[in-house]
C-alpha positions as CSV (number, residue, x, y, z in Angstrom):
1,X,4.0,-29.8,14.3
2,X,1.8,-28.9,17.3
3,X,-1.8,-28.1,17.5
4,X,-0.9,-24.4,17.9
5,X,1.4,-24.2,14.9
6,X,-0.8,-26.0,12.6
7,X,-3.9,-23.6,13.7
8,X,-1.3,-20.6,13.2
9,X,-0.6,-21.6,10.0
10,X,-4.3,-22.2,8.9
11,X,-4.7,-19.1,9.7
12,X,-2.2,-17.3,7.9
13,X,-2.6,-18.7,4.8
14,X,-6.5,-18.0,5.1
15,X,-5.7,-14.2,5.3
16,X,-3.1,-14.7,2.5
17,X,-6.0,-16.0,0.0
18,X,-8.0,-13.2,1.4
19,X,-5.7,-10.4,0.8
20,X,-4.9,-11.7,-2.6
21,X,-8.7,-12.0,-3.3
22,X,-9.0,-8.3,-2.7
23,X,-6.3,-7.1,-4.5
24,X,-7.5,-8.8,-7.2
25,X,-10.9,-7.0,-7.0
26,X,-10.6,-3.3,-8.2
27,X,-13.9,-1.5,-8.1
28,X,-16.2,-3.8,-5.9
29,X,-18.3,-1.6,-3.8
30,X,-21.9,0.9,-5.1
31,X,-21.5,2.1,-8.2
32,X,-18.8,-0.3,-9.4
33,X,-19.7,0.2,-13.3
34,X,-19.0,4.1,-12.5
35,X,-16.6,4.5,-15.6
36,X,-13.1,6.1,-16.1
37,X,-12.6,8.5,-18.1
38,X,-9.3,9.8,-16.7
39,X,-6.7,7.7,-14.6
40,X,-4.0,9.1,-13.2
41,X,-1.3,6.0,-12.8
42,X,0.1,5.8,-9.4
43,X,3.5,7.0,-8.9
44,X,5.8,4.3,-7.4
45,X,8.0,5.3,-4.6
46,X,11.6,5.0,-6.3
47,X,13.5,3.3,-3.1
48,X,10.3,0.8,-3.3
49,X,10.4,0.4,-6.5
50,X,14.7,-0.1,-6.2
51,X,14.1,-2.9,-3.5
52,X,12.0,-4.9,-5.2
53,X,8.8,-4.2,-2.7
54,X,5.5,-4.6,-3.9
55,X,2.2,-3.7,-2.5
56,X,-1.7,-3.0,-2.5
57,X,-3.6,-0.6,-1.3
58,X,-7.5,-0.6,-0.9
59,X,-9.2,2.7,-1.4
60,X,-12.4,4.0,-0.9
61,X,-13.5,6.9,-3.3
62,X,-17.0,9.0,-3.1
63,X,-17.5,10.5,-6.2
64,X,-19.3,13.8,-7.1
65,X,-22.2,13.7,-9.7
66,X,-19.7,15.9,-12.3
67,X,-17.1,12.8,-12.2
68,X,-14.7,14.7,-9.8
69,X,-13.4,12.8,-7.0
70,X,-14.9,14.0,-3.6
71,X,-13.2,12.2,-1.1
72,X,-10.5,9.0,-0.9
73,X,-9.9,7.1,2.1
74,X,-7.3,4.7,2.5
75,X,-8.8,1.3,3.6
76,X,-6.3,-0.9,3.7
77,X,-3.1,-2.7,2.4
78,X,0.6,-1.7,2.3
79,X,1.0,1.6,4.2
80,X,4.4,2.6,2.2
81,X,2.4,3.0,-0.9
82,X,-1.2,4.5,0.5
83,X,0.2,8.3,-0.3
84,X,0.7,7.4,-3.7
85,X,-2.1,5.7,-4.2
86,X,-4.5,8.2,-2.7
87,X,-2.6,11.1,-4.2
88,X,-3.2,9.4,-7.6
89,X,-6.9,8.8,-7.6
90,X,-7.7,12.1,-6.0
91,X,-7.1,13.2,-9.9
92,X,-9.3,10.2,-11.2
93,X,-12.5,11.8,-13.6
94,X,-15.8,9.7,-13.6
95,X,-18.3,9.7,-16.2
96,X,-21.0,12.1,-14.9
97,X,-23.8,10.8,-12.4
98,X,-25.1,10.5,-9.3
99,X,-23.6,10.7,-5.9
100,X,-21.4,7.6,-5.7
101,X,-19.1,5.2,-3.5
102,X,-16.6,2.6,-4.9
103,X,-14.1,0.6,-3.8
104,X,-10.7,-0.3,-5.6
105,X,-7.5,-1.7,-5.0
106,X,-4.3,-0.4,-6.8
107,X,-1.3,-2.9,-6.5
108,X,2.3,-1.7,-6.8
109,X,4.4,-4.5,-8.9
110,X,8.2,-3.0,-9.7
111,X,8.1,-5.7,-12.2
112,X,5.5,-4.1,-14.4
């Protein structure tokens, strides 16, 4: 193995662990302890779910004070599943508050 191809590899496993770190952090951003109180479950994609495909996608959500949701914007992860996703949380309740950002992460497994 080259220089190059070990640096490559490095590398890609580095942004595997990354990736996997953030799916497996729903609701890091301000606010984080904002609570549900009604969570619409995403709906999977049925030729996804078919082939076996799995996924995450990384959301960012501004909440109104009344709970509503005021705005979602898809941040990141597996494009195939981000209209789901942000469909879904767009009909997510909070617990009333203050104006309020948070981030989460919704993964797609057709396994559960």
């Amino acid at each position: 193995m080259t220089k190059h191809q070990a640096k490559t590899l490095y590398a890609g496993l580095c942004g595997c662990v990354l990736l996997m770190l953030l799916s497996v952090a729903p609701g890091r951003g301000q606010d984080s302890d904002r609570k549900i109180v009604k969570k619409v479950e995403a709906e999977y994609p049925p030729i996804l779910r078919r082939r076996g495909i799995r996924g995450t996608v990384r959301l960012k959500v501004v909440i109104h004070p009344d709970g509503s949701v005021k705005d979602v914007q898809v941040l990141g992860g597996n494009p195939a599943f981000a209209d789901a996703a942000e469909k879904a949380v767009r009909q997510w309740k909070f617990v009333p508050g203050g104006d309020s950002t948070i981030i989460v992460a919704l993964t797609f497994d057709p396994n559960s």
